[in-house]
Each structure stands twice: as structure tokens, then as C-alpha cells.
N, C-alpha and C positions, 0 to 999 in steps of 0.2 A: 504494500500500500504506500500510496505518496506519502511526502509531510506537507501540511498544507497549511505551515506557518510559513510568516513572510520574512522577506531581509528587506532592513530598509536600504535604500540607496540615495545618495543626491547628483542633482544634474545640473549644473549652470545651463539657465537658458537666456534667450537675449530677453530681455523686459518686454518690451514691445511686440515682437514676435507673439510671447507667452500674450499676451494682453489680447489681440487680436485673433489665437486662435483658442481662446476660452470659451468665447461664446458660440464659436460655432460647436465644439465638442459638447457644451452645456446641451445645446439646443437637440443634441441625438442622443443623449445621455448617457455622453463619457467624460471618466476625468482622464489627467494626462497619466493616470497611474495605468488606467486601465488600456491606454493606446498602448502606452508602452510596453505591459504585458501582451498586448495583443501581437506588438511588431515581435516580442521574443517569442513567441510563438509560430507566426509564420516563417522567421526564419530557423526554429529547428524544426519544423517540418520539411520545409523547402530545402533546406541548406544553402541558405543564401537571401542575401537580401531584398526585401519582396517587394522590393520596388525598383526601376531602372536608376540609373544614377551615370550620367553623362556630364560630361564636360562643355556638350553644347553650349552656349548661351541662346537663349531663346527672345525673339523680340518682345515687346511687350503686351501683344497680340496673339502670343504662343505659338508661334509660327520663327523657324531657321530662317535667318536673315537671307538666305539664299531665295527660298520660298517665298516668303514675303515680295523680296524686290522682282521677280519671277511675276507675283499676281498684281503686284501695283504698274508692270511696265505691260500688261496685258490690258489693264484696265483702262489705260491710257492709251493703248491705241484702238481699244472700243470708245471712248468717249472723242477720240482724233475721227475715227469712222462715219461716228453719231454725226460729226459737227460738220464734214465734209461730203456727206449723204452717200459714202459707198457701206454703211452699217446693213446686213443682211435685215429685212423684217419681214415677219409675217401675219397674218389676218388673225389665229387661233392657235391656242396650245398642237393640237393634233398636226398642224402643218410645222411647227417648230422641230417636234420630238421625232417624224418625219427626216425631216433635214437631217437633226442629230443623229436617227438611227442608218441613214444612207452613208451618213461621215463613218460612223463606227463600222459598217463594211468593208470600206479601204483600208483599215489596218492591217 
């Protein structure tokens, strides 16, 4: 049978961090005791840490800045399209998805 007495532990957290994610853990009704239990849990389950952990930097939109700049220079030559009237348009949904499903053929 388990022991199912506890050890305490202490953690420095940043103040603000802690402040900010209080109330959302309140609000599904967890404390940080219990996250943390939770995370040592899934990692010995898993063997490994259950969540991803990259070095990416992510915009501020959660989106790779690569990606990002990718859908904003797309954007920009659909609204350059818009403004110069070679923009594709159609009457109705069914003639759009149409279009779309003939494009996705050619691949």
C-alpha cells in the first residue's frame, strides 16, 4: 500500500505570474498544489515532460514569426487584388468552395 502522507516543498514563483494564474486555476478548482501534483504525475506516467517545451519564440498572436509574416504578406496582396479589381469573386458560398475544391485537384 502507498503512504499517503505528504512532503512539503517550496517553489519561488515570479509574483505576478502567480497573481495572474490564481484565478484562473480558482475558477476550475485547482490550487497550485494540486497542478503540481498533477504535472508529477503525468510525467511519471509518460516519462517525460507533458508538455512541449521549444525554444521557438512565438509572436504575440501565437503564431512563428515565419508564419505570421507568411499570412500578413498574403493578406496584402489580397487586399492589393481587392483594390486593383483582379480579386477573384463570387455570387455564393457553393460557387467559392467550387473554385476551392477544383484548386485542391491540381495538387
Amino acid at each position: 500500500m502507498s503512504d499517503t502522507r505528504s512532503s512539503g516543498m517550496h517553489i519561488r514563483i515570479n509574483p505576478e505570474l502567480k497573481a495572474s494564474v490564481e484565478p484562473i486555476l480558482s475558477a476550475i478548482g485547482l490550487s497550485f498544489s494540486d497542478v503540481f501534483n498533477l504535472t508529477l504525475h503525468q510525467i511519471y506516467l509518460k516519462r517525460r515532460i507533458p508538455f512541449e517545451l521549444s525554444s521557438v519564440q512565438l509572436t504575440e498572436n501565437g503564431y512563428t514569426p515565419e508564419f505570421e509574416t507568411a499570412m500578413l504578406c498574403e493578406a496584402e496582396e489580397s487586399y492589393a487584388a481587392a483594390a486593383n479589381g483582379t480579386a477573384k469573386r463570387y455570387r455564393n458560398s457553393s460557387e467559392l468552395f467550387a473554385d476551392l475544391d477544383a484548386e485542391g485537384d491540381d495538387d
